[in-house]
C-alpha positions in Angstrom: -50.7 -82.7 97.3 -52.7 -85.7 98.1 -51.8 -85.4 102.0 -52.8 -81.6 101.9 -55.6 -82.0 100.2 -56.7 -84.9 103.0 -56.1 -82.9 105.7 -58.0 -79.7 104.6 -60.9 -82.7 103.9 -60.6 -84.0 107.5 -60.3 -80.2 109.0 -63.5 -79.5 107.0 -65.3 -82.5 108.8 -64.1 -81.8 112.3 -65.6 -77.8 112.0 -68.8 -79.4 110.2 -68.8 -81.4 113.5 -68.4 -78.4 115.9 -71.0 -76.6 113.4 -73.4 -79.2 113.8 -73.1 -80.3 118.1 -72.5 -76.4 118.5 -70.3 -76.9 121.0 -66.5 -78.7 120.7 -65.8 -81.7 122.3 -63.0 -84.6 121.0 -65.6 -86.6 120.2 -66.9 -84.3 118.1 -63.6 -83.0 116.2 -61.8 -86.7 116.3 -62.8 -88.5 113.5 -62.2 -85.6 111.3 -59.0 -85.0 112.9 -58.4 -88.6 112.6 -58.9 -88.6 108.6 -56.9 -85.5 108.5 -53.8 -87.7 110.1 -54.2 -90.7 108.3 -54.4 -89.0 105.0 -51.6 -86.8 105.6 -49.1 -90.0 106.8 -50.5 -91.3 103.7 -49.1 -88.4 101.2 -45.8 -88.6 103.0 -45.1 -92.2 102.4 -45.9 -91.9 99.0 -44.0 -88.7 99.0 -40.9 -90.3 100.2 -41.2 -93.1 98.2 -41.6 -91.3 95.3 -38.5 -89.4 96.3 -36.2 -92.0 96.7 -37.3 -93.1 93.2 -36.3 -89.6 91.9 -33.0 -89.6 93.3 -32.7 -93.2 92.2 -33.2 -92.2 88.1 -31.4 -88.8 88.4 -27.9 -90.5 89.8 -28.4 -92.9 87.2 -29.4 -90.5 84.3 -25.9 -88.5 85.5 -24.0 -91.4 85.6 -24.8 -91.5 81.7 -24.6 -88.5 80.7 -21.0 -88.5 82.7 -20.1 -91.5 80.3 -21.3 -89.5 77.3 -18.6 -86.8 77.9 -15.7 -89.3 79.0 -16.6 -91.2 75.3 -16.8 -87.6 73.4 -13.6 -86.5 75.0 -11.7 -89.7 74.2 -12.8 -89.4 70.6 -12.0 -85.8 69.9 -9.0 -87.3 71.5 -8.2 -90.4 69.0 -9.6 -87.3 66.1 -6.5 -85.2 66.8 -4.1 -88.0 66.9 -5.2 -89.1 63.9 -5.0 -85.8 62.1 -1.8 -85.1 63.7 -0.1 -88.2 61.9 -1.8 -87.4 58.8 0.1 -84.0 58.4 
């Protein structure tokens, strides 16, 4: 949302610089242009980043829960061996 938000920023300053020259030229549109790049690489780096992290804790957070049900199922296991023996 960063990104986005940058780039409307930078498209904002390029049309206040066509606004103000009244007339386009790059000149006029590139530094607004140019924040409207830089802030936008910016969001996706974190964005990917960020990502990677995500994928990262929910693989590990699966991996418990996985472990969780193979431990539950071998002690409902062990529960009905026992009570069979008892009978």
């Amino acid at each position: 949302m960063l990104g986005f938000m940058g780039t409307v920023i930078g498209m904002i300053d390029a049309f206040d610089s066509i606004q103000a020259m009244g007339d386009v030229s790059a000149t006029a549109v590139a530094g607004g242009i140019k924040v409207a790049l830089i802030t936008t690489v910016s969001g996706l780096i974190v964005a990917i980043i960020l990502q990677v992290f995500y994928n990262y804790l929910v693989s590990k957070i699966d991996s418990i829960v996985n472990s969780m049900e193979d431990a539950s199922i071998s002690l409902m296991d062990i529960l009905v061996k026992y009570n069979m023996k008892n009978k």
